[in-house]
C-alpha beads as a LAMMPS data file, in Angstrom:
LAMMPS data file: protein, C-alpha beads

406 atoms
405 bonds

1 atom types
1 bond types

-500.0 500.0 xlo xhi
-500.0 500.0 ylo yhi
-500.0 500.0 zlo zhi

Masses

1 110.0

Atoms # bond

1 1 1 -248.058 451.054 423.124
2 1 1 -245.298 453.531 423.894
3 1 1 -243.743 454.601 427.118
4 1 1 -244.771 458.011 426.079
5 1 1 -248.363 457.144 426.777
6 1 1 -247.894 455.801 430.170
7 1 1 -248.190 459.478 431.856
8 1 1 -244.288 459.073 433.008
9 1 1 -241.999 462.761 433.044
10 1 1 -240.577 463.107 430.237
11 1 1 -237.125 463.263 432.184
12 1 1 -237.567 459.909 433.377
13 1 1 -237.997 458.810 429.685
14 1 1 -235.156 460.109 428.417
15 1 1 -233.428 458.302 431.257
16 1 1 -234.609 454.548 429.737
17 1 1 -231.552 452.751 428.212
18 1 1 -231.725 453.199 424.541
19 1 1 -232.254 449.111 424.674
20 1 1 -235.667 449.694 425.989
21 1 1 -238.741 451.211 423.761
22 1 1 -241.263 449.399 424.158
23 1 1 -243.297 448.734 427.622
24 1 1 -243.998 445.042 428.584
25 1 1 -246.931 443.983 429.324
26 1 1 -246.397 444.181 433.136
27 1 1 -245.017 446.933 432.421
28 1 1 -248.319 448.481 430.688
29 1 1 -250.517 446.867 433.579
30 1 1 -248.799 448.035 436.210
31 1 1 -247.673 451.768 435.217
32 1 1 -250.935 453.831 435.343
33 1 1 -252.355 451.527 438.190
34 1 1 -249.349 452.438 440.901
35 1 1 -249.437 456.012 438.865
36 1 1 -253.288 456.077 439.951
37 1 1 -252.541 455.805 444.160
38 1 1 -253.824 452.158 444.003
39 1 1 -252.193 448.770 446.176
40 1 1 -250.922 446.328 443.230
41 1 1 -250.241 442.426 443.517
42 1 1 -248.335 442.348 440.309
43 1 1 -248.086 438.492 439.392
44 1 1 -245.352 437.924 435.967
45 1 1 -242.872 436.036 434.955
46 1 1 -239.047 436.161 435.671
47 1 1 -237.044 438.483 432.968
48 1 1 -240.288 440.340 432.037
49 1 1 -239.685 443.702 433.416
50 1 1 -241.136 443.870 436.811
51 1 1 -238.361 446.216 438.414
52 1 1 -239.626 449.116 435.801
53 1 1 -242.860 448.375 436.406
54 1 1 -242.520 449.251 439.804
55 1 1 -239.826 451.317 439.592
56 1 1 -240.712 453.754 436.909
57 1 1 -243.947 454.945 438.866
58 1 1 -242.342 454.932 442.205
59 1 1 -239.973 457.429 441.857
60 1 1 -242.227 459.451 439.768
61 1 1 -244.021 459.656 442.794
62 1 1 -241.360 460.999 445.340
63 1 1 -240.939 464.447 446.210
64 1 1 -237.120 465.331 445.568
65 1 1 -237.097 468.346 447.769
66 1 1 -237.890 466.595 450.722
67 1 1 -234.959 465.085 452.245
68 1 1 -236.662 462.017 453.769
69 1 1 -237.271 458.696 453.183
70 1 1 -240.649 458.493 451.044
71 1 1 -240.598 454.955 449.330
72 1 1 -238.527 451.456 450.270
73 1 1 -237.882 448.011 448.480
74 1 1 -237.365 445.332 450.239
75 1 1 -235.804 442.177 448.810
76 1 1 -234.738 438.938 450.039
77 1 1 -230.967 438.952 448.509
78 1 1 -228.278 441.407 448.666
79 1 1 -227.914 440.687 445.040
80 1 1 -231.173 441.943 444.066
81 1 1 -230.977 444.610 445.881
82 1 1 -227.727 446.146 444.534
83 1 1 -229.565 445.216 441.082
84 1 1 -232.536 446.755 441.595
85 1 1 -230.703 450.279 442.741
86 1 1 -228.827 450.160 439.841
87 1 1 -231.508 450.137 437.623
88 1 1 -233.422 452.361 438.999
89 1 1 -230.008 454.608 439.495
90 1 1 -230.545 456.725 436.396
91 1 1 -234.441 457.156 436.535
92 1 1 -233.698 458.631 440.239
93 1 1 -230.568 461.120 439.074
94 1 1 -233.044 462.613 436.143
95 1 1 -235.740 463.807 438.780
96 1 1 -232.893 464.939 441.417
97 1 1 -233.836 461.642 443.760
98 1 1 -231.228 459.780 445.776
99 1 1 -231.420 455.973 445.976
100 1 1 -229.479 453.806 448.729
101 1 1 -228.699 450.363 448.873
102 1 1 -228.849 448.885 452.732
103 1 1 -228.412 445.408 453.131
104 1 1 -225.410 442.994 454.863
105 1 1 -221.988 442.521 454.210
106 1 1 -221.745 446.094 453.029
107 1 1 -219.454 448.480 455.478
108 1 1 -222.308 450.198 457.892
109 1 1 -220.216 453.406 457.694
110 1 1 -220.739 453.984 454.246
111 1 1 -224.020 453.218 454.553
112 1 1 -224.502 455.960 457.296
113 1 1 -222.840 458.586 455.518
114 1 1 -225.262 457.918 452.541
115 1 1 -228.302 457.914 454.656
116 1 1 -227.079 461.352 456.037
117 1 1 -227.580 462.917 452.595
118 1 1 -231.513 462.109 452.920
119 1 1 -232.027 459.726 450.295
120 1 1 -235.825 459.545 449.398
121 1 1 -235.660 456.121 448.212
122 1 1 -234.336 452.854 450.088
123 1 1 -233.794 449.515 448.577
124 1 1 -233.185 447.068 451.512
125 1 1 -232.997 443.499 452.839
126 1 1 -235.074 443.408 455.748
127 1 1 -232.413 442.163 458.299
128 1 1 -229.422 445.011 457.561
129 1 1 -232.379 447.615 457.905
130 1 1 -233.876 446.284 461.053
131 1 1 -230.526 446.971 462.560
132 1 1 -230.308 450.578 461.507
133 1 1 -234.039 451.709 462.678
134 1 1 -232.538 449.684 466.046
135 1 1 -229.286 452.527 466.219
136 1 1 -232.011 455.221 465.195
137 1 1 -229.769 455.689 461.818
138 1 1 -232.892 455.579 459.930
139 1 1 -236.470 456.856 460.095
140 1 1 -239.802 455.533 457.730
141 1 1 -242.363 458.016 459.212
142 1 1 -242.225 458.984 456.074
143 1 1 -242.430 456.220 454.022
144 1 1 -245.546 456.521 451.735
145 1 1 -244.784 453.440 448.871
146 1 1 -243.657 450.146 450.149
147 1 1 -242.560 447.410 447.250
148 1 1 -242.340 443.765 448.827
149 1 1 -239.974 442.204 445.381
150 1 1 -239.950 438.707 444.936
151 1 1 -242.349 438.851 448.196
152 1 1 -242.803 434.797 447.974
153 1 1 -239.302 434.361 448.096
154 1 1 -239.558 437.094 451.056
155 1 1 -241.783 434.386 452.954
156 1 1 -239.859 431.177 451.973
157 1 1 -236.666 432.654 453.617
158 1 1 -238.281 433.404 457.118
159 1 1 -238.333 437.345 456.705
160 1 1 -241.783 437.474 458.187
161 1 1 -241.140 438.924 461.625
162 1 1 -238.723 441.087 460.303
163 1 1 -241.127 442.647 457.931
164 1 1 -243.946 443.077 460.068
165 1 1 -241.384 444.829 462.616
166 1 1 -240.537 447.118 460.119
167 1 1 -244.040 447.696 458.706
168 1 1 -244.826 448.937 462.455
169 1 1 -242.263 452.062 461.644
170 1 1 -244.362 452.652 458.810
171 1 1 -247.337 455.159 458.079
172 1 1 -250.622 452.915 458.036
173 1 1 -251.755 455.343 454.746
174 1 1 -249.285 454.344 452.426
175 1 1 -249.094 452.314 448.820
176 1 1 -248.072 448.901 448.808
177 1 1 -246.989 446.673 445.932
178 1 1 -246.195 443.044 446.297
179 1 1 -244.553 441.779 443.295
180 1 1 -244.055 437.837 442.325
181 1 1 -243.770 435.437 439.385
182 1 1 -245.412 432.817 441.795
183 1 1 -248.203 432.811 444.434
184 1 1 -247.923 430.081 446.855
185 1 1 -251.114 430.291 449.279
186 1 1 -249.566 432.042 452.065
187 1 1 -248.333 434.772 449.698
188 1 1 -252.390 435.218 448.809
189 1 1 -252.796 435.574 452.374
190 1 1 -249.772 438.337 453.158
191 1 1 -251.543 440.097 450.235
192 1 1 -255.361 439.796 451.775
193 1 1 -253.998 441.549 455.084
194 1 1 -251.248 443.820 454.053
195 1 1 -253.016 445.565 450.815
196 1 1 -256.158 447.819 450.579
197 1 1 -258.742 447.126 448.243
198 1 1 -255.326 445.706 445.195
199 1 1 -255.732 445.396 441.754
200 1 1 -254.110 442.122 440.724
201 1 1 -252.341 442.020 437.817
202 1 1 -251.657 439.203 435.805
203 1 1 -249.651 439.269 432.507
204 1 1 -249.186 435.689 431.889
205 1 1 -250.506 432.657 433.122
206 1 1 -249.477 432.524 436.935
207 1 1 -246.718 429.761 437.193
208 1 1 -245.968 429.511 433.384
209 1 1 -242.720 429.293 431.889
210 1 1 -241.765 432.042 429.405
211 1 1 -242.351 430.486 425.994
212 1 1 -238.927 430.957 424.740
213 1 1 -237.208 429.027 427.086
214 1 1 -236.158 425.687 425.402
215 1 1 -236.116 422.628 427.933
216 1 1 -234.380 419.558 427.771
217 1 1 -234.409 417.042 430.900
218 1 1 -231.675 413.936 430.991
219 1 1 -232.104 410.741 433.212
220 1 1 -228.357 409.786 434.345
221 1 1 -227.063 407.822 437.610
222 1 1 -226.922 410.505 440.374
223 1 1 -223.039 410.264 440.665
224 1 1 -222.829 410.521 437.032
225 1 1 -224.031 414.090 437.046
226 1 1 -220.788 416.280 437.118
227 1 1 -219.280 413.567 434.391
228 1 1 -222.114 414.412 432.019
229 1 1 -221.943 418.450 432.466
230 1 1 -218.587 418.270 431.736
231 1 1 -218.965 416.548 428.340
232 1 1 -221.996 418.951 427.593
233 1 1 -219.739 421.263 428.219
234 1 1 -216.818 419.650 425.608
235 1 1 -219.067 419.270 422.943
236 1 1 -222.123 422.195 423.540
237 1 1 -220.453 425.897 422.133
238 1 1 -222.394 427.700 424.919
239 1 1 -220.651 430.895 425.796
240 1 1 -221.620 430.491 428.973
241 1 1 -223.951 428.604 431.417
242 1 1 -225.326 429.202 434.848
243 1 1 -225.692 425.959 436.837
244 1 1 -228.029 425.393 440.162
245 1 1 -226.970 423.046 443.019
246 1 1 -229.573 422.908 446.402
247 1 1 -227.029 422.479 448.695
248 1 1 -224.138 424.970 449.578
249 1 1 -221.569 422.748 450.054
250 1 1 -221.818 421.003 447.085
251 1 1 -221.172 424.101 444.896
252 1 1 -217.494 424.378 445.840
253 1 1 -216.741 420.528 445.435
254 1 1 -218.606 420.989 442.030
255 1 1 -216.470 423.969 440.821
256 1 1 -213.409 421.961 441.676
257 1 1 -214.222 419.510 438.992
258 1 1 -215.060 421.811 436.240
259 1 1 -211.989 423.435 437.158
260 1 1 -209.925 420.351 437.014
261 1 1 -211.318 419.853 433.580
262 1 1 -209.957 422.885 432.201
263 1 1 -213.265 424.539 432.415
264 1 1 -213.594 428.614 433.684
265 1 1 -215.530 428.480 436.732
266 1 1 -216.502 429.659 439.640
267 1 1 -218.953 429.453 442.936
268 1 1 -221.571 431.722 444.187
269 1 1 -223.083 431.307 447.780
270 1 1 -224.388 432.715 450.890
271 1 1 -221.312 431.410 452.508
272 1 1 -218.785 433.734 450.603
273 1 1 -218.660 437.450 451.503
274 1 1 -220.645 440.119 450.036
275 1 1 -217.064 441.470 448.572
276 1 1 -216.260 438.019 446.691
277 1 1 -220.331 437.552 446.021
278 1 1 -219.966 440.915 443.814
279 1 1 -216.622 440.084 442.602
280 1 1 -217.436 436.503 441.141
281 1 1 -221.110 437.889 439.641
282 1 1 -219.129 440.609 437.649
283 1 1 -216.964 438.531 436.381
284 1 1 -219.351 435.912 435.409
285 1 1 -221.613 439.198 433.870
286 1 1 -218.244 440.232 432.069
287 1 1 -217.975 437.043 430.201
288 1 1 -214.781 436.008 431.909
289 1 1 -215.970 432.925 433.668
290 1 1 -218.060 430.271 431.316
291 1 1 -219.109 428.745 434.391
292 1 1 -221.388 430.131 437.044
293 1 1 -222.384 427.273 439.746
294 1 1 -224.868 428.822 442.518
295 1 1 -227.384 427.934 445.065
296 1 1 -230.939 429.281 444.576
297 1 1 -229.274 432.621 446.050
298 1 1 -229.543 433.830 442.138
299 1 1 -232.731 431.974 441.543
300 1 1 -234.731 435.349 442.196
301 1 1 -234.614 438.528 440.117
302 1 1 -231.242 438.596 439.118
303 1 1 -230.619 439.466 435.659
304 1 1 -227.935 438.647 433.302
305 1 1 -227.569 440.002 430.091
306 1 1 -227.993 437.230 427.219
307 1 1 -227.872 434.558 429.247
308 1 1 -228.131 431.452 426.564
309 1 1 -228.232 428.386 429.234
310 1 1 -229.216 427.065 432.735
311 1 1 -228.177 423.553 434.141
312 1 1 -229.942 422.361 436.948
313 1 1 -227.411 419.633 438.711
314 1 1 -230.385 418.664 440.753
315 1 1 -234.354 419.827 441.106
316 1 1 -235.731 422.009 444.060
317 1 1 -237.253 420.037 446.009
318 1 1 -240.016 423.861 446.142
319 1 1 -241.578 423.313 442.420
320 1 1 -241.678 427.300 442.010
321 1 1 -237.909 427.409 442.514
322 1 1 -237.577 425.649 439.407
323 1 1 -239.258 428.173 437.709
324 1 1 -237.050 431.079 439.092
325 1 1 -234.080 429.546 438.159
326 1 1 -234.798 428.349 434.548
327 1 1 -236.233 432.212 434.237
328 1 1 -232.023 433.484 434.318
329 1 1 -232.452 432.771 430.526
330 1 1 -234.231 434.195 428.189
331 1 1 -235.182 437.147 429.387
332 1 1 -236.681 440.205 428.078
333 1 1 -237.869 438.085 424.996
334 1 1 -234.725 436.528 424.091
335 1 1 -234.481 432.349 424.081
336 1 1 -232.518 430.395 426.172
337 1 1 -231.519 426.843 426.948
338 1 1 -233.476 424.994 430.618
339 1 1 -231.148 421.741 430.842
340 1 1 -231.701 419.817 434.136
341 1 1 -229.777 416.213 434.821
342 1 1 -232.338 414.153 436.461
343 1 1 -231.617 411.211 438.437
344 1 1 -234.103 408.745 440.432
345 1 1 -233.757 410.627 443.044
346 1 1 -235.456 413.619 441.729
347 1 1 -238.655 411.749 440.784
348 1 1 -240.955 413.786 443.522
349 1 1 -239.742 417.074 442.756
350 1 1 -239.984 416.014 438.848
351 1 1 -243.777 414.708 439.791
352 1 1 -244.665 418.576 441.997
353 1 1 -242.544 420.642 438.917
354 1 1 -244.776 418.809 436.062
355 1 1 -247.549 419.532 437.974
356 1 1 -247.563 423.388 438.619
357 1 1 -246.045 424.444 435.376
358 1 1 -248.644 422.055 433.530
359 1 1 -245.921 420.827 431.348
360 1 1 -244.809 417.503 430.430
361 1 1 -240.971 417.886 430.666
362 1 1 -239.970 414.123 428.638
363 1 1 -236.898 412.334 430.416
364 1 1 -234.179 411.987 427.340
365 1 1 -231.199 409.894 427.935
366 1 1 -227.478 411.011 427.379
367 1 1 -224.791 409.427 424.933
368 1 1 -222.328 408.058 427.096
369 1 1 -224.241 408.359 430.356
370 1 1 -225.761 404.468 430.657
371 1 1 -228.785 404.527 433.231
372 1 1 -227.586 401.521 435.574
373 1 1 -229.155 403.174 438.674
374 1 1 -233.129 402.237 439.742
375 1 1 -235.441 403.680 441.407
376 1 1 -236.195 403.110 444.669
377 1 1 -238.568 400.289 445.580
378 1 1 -238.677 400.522 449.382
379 1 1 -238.352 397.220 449.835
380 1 1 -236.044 394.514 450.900
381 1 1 -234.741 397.445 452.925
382 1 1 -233.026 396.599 456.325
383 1 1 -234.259 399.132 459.412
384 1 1 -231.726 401.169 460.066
385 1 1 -231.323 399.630 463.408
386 1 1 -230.433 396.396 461.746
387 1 1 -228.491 397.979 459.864
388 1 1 -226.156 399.565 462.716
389 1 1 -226.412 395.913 464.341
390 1 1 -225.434 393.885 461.678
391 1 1 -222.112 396.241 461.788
392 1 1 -221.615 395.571 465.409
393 1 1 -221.147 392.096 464.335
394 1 1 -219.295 392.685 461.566
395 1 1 -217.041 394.475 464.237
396 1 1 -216.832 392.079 467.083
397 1 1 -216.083 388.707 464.203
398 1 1 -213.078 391.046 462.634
399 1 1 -211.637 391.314 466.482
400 1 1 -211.951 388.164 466.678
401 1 1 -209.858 387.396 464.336
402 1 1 -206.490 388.928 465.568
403 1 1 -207.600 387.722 469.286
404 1 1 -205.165 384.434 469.540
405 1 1 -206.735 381.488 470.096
406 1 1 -206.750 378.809 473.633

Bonds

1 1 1 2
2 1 2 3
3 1 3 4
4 1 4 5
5 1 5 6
6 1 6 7
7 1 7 8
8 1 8 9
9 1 9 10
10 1 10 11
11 1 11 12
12 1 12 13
13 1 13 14
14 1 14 15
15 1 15 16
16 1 16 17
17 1 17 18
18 1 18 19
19 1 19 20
20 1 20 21
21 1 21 22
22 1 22 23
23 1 23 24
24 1 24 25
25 1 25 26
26 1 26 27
27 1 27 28
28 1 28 29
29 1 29 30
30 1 30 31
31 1 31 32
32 1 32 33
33 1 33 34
34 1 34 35
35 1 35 36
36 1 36 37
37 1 37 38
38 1 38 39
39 1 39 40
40 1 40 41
41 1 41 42
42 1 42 43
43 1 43 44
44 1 44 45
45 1 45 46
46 1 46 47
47 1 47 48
48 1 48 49
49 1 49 50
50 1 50 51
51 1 51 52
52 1 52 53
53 1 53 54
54 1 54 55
55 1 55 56
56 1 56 57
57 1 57 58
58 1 58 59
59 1 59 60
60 1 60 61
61 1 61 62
62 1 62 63
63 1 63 64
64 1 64 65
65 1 65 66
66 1 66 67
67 1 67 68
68 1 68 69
69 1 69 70
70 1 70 71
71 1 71 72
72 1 72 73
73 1 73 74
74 1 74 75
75 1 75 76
76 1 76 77
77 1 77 78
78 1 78 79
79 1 79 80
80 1 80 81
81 1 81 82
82 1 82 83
83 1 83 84
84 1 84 85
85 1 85 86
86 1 86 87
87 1 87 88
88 1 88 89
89 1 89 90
90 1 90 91
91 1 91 92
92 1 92 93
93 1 93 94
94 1 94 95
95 1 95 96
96 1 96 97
97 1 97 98
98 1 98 99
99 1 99 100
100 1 100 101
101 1 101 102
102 1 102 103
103 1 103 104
104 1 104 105
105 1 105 106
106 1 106 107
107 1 107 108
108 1 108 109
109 1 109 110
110 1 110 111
111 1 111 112
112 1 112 113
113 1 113 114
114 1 114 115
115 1 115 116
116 1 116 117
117 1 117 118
118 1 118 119
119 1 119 120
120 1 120 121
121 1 121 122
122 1 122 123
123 1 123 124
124 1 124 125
125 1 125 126
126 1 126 127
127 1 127 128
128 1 128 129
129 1 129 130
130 1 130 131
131 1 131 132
132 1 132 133
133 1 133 134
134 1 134 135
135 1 135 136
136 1 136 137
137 1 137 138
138 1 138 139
139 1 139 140
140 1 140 141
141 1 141 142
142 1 142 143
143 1 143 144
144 1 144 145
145 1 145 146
146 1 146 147
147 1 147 148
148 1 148 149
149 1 149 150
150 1 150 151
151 1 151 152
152 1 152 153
153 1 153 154
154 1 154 155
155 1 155 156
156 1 156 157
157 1 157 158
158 1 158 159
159 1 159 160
160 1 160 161
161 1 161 162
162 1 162 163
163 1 163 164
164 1 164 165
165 1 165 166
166 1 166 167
167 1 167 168
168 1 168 169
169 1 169 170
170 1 170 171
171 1 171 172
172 1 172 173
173 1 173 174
174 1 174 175
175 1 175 176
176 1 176 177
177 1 177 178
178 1 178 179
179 1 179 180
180 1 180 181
181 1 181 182
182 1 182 183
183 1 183 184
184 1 184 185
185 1 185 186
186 1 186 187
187 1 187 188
188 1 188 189
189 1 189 190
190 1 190 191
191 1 191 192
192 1 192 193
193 1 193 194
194 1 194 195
195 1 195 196
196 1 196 197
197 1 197 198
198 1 198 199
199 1 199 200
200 1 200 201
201 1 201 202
202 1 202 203
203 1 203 204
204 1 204 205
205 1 205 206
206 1 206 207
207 1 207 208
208 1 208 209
209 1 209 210
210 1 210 211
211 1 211 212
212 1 212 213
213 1 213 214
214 1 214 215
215 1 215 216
216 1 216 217
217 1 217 218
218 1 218 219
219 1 219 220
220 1 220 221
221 1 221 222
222 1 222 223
223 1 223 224
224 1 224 225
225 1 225 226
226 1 226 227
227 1 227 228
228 1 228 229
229 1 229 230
230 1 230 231
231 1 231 232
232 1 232 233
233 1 233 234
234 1 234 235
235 1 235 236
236 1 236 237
237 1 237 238
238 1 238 239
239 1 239 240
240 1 240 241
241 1 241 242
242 1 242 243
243 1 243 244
244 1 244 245
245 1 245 246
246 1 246 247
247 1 247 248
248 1 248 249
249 1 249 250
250 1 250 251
251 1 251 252
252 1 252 253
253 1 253 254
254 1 254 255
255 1 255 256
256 1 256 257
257 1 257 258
258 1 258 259
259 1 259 260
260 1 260 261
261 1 261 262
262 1 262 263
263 1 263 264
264 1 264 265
265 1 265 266
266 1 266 267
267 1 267 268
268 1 268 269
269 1 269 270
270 1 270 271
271 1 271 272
272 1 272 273
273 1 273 274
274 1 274 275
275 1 275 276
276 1 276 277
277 1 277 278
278 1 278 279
279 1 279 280
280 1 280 281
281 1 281 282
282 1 282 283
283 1 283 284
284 1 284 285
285 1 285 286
286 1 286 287
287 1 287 288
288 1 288 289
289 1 289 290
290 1 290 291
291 1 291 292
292 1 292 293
293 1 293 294
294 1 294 295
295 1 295 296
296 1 296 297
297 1 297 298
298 1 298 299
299 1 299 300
300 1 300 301
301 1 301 302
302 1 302 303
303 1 303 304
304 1 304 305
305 1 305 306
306 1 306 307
307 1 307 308
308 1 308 309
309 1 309 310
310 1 310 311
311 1 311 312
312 1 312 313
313 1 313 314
314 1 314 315
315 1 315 316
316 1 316 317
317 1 317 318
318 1 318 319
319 1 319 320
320 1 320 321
321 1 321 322
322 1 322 323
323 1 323 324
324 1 324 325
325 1 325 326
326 1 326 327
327 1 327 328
328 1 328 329
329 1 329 330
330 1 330 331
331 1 331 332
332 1 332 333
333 1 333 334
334 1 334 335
335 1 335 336
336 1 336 337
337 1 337 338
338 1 338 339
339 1 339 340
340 1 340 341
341 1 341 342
342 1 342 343
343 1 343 344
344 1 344 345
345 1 345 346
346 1 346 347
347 1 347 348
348 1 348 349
349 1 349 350
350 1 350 351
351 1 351 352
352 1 352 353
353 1 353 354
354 1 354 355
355 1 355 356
356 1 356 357
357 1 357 358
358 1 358 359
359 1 359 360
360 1 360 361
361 1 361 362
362 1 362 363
363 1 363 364
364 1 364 365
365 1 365 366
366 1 366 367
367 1 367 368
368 1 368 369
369 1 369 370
370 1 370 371
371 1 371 372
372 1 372 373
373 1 373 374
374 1 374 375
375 1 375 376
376 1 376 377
377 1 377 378
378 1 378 379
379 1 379 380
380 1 380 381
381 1 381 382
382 1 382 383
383 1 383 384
384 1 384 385
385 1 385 386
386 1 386 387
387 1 387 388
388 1 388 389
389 1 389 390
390 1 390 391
391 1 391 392
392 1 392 393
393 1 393 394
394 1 394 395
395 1 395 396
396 1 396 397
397 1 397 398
398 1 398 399
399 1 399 400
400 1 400 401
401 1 401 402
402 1 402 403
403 1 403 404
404 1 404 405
405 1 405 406
């Protein structure tokens, strides 16, 4: 199948990248159904063209001489949003539409000047556009095609009450499209009361990992983990690497090491501002930094060209997560490298990851990296109370000590 036979203006075709010929399979699901008026819960994997899929039909259907706001995106990430516009940038300036990007850390005045051109299309975190309906800078009477992207990930960060505040601005007759690679159970229940009558759309297995992702999974001691990166990193000729950390404020300590060790790298998290977020992601897309070490802030939707590898430093503790961030690779068909250093630690989130992908992700050991850490028994543990007592009398003997004596 060609995009040609998709029923898509011919102006919007010749706006495709030359990259891009033939539709994916999302892509050739979901087309003709949000073409045909009907609520979609499109369900695919990460890298396999869900933003077109969406995109593409959306702004076919938007009226460019109306000044108004007729379709909105909402994301969970300021990064996917300013992704998102951008590729749907072109598609809009072919058919005379004008797409905005509202979400935080951006200045609000430039913001309001844009939405005083009447852009037709929004593409929004929920949060930065509450606050604008709030100063009356914004109107979505109008809106007739909502798009909920990455709408798990929209539930998992606590967007909920935002979203149903802004859904109350919204025309009740309008098209909705909830788009996900996973579909935890209260995603299947957002979907049962927000969309009318939805074809679901499926175009792989739900949960699955795209075939050409390569992993590889290493046991090593839990403070061993930044050693052993580094000498992947010595004696592996990847280009370039993204690595995951959970916590925040472990990514900075992280990118001090690598840094240490002669290695180009940098951080990526919610803490920094949206100025350095942007700054540090181009650079990283630019091939100037070999190193990219992030939170699960780029686990969702982000795209990076030719991406070859992704290190987890530790699991998610949410299984799905896992699958979001080994999708940064090997996207739009291309293979990739998943590496994840595993210690004891990780066993339960190994255990829940094994289990919803269906895969059997072998434990490998690393040259150089002796195991000498075990797992957990649970017993012969003190209470912690005993714990803090015992030190009370480690205390009081040391004093003792000094005190003189008779």
């Amino acid at each position: 199948m060609t995009f040609s036979e998709l029923a898509l203006a011919p102006s919007l075709l010749a706006s495709l990248p030359a990259t891009i010929t033939t539709p994916t399979r999302i892509q050739q699901l979901a087309i003709p159904a949000i073409l045909g008026g009907r609520d979609v819960l499109a369900l695919a994997q990460t890298g396999s063209g869900k933003t077109l899929a969406f995109g593409l039909p959306l702004l076919q259907q938007l009226d460019a001489t109306q000044p108004q706001v007729q379709g909105l995106v909402l994301v969970p990430t300021r990064e996917l949003a300013a992704q998102i516009a951008g590729a749907l940038h072109a598609g809009a300036s072919a058919l005379g539409l004008s797409v905005v990007m509202l979400c935080g850390g951006v200045d609000p005045a430039s913001q309001q000047a844009e939405l005083a051109q009447g852009p037709q299309l929004l593409v929004a975190t929920p949060g930065r556009l509450r606050d604008l309906l709030a100063q009356q800078l914004v109107s979505l009477d109008d809106v007739r095609h909502l798009v909920l992207d990455e709408a798990d990930r929209l539930l998992e960060m606590g967007f909920w009450p935002d979203i149903q505040a802004l859904l109350a601005q919204m025309p009740a007759e309008r098209q909705t499209l909830l788009c996900s690679a996973t579909l935890p159970a209260a995603l299947q229940q957002l979907a049962t009361a927000l969309l009318r009558d939805p074809l679901r759309l499926e175009a792989t297995p739900l949960n699955s990992v795209v075939s050409e992702i390569s992993e590889q999974l290493y046991l090593v001691n839990k403070s061993s983990k930044v050693a052993a990166l580094i000498q992947l990193l010595n004696t592996e000729a990847w280009p370039q690497l993204l690595v995951f950390i959970s916590a925040r404020d472990q990514v900075d300590a992280v990118v001090k090491k690598l840094t240490k060790a002669g290695i180009a790298a940098a951080a990526l998290h919610g803490d920094k501002v949206q100025v350095e977020r942007e700054q540090v992601l181009a650079e990283f897309k630019q091939g100037r930094l070999r190193v990219l070490v992030a939170t699960d802030l780029l686990a969702r939707g982000i795209h990076i060209e030719a991406l070859p590898v992704v290190v987890n430093l530790d699991l998610p503790a949410n299984a799905p997560v896992y699958v979001h961030r080994i999708g940064r690779t090997a996207r739009a068909g291309q293979s990739g490298l998943a590496l994840s250093l595993v210690c004891h630690g990780d066993s339960e989130a190994l255990a829940a990851i094994r289990t919803l992908t269906g895969r059997p992700l072998p434990l490998d050991t690393l040259a150089n990296f002796p195991l000498t850490d075990t797992p957990a028994s649970g017993s012969g543990k003190r209470p912690p109370r005993d714990k803090q007592a015992n030190r009370r009398t480690a205390s009081k003997r040391s004093i003792k000590q000094f005190q003189r004596k008779g």
